[in-house]
C-alpha positions as CSV (number, residue, x, y, z in Angstrom):
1,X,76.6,-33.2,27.0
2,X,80.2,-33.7,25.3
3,X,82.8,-31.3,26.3
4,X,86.6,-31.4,24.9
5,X,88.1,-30.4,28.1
6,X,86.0,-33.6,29.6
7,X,87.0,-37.1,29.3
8,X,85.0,-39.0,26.8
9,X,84.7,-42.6,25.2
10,X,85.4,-42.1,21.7
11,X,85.2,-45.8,19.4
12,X,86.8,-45.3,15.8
13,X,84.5,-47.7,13.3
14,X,87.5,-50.2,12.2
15,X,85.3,-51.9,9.4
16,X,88.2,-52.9,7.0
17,X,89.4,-49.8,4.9
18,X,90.7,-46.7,6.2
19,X,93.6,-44.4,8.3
20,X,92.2,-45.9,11.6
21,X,95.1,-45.5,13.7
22,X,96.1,-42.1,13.0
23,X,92.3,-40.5,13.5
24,X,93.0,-42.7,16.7
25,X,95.8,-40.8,17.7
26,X,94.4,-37.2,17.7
27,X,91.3,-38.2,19.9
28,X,93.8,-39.7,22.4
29,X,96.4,-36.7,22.0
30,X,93.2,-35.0,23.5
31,X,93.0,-37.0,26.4
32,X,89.7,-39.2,25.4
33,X,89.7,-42.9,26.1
34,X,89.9,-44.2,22.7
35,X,89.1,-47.7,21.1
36,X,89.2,-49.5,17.5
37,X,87.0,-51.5,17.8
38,X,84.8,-53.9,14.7
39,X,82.2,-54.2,17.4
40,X,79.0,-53.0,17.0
41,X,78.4,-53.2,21.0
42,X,81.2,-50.9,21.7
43,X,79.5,-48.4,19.2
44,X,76.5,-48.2,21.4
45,X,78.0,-47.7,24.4
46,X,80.1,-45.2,23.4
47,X,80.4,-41.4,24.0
48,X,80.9,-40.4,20.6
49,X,81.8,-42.8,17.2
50,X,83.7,-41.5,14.4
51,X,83.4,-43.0,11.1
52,X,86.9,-42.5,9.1
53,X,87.8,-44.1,5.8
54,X,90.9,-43.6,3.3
55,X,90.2,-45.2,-0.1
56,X,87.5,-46.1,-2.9
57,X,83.9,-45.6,-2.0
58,X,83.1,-48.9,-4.4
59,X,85.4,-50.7,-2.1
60,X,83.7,-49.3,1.7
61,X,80.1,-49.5,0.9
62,X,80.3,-53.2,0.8
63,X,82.3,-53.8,3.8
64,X,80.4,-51.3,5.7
65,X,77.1,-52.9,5.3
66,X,78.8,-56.8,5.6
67,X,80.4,-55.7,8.8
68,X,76.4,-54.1,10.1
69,X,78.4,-50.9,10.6
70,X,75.9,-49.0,8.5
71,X,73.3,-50.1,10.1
72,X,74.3,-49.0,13.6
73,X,75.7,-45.9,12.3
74,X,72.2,-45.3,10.9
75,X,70.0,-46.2,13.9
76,X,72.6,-44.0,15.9
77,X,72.5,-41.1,14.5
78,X,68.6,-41.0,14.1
79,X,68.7,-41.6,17.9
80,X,70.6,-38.1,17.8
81,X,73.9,-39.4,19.5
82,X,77.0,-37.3,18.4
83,X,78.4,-39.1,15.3
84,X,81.9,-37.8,13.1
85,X,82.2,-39.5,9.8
86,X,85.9,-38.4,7.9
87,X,86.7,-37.6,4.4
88,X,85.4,-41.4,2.9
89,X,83.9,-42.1,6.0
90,X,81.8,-38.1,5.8
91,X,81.1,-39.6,1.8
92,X,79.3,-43.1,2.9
93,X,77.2,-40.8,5.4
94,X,75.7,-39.4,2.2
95,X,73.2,-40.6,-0.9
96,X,74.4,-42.3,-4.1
97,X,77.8,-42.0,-4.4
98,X,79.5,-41.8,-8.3
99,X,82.4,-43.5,-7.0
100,X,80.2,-46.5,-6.4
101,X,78.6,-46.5,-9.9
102,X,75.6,-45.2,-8.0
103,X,75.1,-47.1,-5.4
104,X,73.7,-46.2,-2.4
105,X,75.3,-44.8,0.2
106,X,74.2,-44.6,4.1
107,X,71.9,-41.3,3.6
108,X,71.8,-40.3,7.2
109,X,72.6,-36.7,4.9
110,X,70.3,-35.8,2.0
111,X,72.7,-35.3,-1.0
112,X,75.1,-37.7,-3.4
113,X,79.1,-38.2,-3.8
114,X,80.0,-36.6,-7.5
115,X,83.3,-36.2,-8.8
116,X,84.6,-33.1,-7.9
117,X,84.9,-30.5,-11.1
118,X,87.5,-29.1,-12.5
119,X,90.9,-29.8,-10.3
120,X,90.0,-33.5,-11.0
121,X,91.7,-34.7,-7.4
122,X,91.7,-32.0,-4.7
123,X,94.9,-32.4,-2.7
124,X,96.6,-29.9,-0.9
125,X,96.5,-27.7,2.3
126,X,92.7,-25.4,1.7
127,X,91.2,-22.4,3.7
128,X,87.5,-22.9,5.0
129,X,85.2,-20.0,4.8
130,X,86.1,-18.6,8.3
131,X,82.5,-16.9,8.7
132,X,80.9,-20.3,8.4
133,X,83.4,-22.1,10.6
134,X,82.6,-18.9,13.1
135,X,78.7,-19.2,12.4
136,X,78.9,-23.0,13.5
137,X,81.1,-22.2,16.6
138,X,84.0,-23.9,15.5
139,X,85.9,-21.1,15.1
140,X,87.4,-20.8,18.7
141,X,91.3,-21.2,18.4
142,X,91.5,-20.9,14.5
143,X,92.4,-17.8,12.4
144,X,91.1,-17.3,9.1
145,X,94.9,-17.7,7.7
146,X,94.1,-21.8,9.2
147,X,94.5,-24.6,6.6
148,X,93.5,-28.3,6.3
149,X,94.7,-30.9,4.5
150,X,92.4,-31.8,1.7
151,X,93.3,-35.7,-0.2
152,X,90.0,-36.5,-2.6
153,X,89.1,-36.8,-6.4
154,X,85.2,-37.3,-5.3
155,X,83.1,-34.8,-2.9
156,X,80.0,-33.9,-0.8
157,X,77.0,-32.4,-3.3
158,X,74.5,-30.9,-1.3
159,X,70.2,-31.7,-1.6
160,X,68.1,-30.0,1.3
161,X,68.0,-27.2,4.0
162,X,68.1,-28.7,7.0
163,X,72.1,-29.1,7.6
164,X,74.6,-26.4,7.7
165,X,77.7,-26.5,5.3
166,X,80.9,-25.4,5.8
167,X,83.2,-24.4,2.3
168,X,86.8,-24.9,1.4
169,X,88.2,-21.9,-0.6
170,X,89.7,-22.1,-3.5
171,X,88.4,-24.3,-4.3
172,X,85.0,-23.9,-3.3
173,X,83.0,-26.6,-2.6
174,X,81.3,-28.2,0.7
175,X,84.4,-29.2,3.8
176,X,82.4,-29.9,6.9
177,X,78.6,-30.8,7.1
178,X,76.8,-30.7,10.2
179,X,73.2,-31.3,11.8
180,X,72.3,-31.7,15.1
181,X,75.1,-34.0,16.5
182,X,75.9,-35.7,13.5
183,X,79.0,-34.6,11.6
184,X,81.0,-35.4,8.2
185,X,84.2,-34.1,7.7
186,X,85.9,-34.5,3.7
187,X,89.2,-33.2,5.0
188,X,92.1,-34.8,7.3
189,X,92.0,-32.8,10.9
190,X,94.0,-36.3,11.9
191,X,96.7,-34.9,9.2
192,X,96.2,-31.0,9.5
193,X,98.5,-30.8,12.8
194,X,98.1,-28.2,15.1
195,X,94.9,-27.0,13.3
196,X,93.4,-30.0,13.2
197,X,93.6,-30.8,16.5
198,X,91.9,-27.5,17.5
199,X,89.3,-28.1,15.1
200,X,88.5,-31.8,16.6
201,X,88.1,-30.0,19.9
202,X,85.7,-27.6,18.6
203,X,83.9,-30.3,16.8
204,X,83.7,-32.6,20.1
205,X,82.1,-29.5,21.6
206,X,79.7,-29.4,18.8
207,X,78.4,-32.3,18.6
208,X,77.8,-33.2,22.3
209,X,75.9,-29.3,22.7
């Protein structure tokens, strides 16, 4: 079992796109031993494996399958071992993703990536549905008044019951997916300061339960 106050191995996925250092930094702010790491070894040993990405979904999908990433993501989270994917990185975890003219994405979730409606690119600091966040236990340490930072002109769309969703406000749409120990994240705790790093605890806590 995970706990945040415990110290555990965390590997961030470095696979050739994405804000690696800085989702690095909040794990090991926490007091985790942290690596970035290409190798797939160091996934499987590891405590818990996050999965973060910055960029165009038509440009990840190939580079995560080339570099077996998806793969091992895959087998790992079937094998139920807590797994964090964030904001591209939460996207590839998903079905067929718009972004890459339909191609398929990892689908450890059931569900696409679609453009997200209306705002066109969602950017800016958003409110999650606090009775959700509560619901899930990731609540602790957070007031309802809490904001993320939200960076993303493509989003979650959800298929099937047998996850729990989290929503942004204003707009509405899905900010946090979870089952079992698996986990994708569209926003930036690694840029949401203090909030974020309270959420990350809470999610560490999650995940490992």
């Amino acid at each position: 079992m995970l706990r945040s106050t415990s110290r555990i191995s965390v590997v961030v996925i470095d696979y050739g796109v994405g804000n690696v250092h800085s989702v690095a930094a909040v794990f090991r702010q926490l007091g985790h031993r942290v690596e970035i790491t290409e190798n797939l070894g160091d996934m499987e040993a590891c405590d818990l494996a996050v999965l973060p990405g910055v960029g165009s979904a038509k440009e990840a999908l190939p580079k995560v399958r080339h570099s077996g990433a998806a793969e091992a993501i895959k087998a790992r989270t079937e094998a139920g071992r807590p797994t964090i994917g964030i904001c591209l990185g939460a996207q590839l975890l998903f079905g067929s993703n718009e972004e890459a003219d339909g191609a398929p994405g990892l689908a450890v979730f059931e569900g696409s990536v679609r453009r997200v409606q209306g705002k066109g690119t969602n950017t800016g600091w958003r409110r999650l549905d606090f009775d959700e966040l509560r619901g899930l236990g990731l609540a602790r340490g957070l007031r309802s008044s809490s904001t993320f930072f939200f960076n993303h002109e493509f989003g979650m769309a959800i298929d099937g019951t047998d996850f729990t969703c989290v929503h942004a406000v204003e707009p509405r749409l899905p900010a946090l997916v979870a089952r079992g120990s698996t986990m994708a994240i569209q926003f930036h705790p690694e840029k949401s300061q203090a909030s974020g790093i309270r959420l990350i605890r809470n999610v560490i806590d999650y995940v490992g339960s």
